[in-house]
N, C-alpha and C positions, 0 to 999 in steps of 0.2 A: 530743836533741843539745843541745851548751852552749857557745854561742861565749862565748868570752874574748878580751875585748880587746888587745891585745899591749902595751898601755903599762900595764896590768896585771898586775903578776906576785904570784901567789898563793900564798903558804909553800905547801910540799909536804911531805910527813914524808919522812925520811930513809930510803932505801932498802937493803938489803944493795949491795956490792959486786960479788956475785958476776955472773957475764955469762952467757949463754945459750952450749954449744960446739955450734956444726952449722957445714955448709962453707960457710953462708950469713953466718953471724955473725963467719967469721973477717977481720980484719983491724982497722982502728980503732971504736972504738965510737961510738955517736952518743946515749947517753944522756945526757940533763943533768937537774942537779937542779932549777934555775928556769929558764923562757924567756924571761927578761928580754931586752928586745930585739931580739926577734922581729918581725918585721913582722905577724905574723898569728897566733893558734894557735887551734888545733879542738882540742875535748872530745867523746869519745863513750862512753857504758856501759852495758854490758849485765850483767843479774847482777850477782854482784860482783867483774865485771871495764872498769878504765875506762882509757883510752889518752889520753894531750894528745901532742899535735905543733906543734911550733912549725917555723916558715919564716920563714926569711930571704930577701927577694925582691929581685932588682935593679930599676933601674929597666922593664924588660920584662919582667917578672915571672916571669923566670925563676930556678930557686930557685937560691940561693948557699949555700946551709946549712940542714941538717935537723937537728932534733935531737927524741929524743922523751924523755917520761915517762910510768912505767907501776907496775903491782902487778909483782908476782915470778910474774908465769905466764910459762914457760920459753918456749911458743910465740908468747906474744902478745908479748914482748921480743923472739922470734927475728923474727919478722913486721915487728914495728919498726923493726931495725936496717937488714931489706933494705929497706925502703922507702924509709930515709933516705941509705942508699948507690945506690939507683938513681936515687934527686932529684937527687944531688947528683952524680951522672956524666950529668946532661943529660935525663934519663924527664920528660916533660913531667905532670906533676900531673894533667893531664885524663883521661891514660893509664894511671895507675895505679891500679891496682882488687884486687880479690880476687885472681881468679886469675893476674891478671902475681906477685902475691904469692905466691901457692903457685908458681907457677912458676918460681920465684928462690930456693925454701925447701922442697924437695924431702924435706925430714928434716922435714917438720912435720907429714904428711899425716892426719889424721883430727880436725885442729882448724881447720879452714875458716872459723869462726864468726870465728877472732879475726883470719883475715886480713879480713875485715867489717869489722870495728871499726877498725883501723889504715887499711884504705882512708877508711873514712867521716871518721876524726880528718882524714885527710889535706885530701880536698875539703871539707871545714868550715873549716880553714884558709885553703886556698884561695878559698873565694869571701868567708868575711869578710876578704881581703886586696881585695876588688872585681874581681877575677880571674875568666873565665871556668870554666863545670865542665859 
């Protein structure tokens, strides 16, 4: 794993546009191209697949805004999006794991690895925010 500082924000290459469609993905997107200003973000990769998450956390450390960046794997973006739209409907960070992942991403089913890695992006944020996990 690769904690990154949040008052460090790291060029990222530019990514396609294109968005992941499943019934999980639909509505606004939570991708971003830098996390600048993030209170926190976690790095994690496997293969050559790697996920950053950045958080934005209130003072109670409840998150106010997810946003992620990712390679173009269709599931590991779909995996991402739900993550950062159940953060930010109130999923306490602690709770969020693999399978609440696949269970909110029902069109993803036989890539389980990359709901891992979005989890683990997730609590590597989290606890380098000093937040429990």
């Amino acid at each position: 794993m690769n904690l990154q500082p949040a008052d460090v924000a790291r060029p990222v290459a530019a990514l396609p546009t294109t968005h992941p469609r499943s019934t999980a993905a639909a509505g606004p997107f939570h991708e971003a191209s830098l996390l600048h200003g993030a209170t926190s973000t976690g790095e994690v990769g496997s293969r050559q697949l790697s996920i950053r998450v950045g958080l934005w956390l209130d003072e109670t450390g409840r998150v106010r805004r997810a946003r992620w960046r990712t390679v173009e794997d269709t599931a590991l973006r779909c995996f991402a999006e739900a993550a950062c739209s159940l953060l930010e409907a109130g999923l306490d960070p602690v709770h969020l794991d693999a399978e609440a992942l696949r269970s909110a991403t029902p069109g993803t089913l036989g890539h389980g690895d990359r709901a891992d890695l979005v989890a683990a992006a997730v609590q590597t944020a989290f606890s380098a925010a000093g937040c429990r996990t």
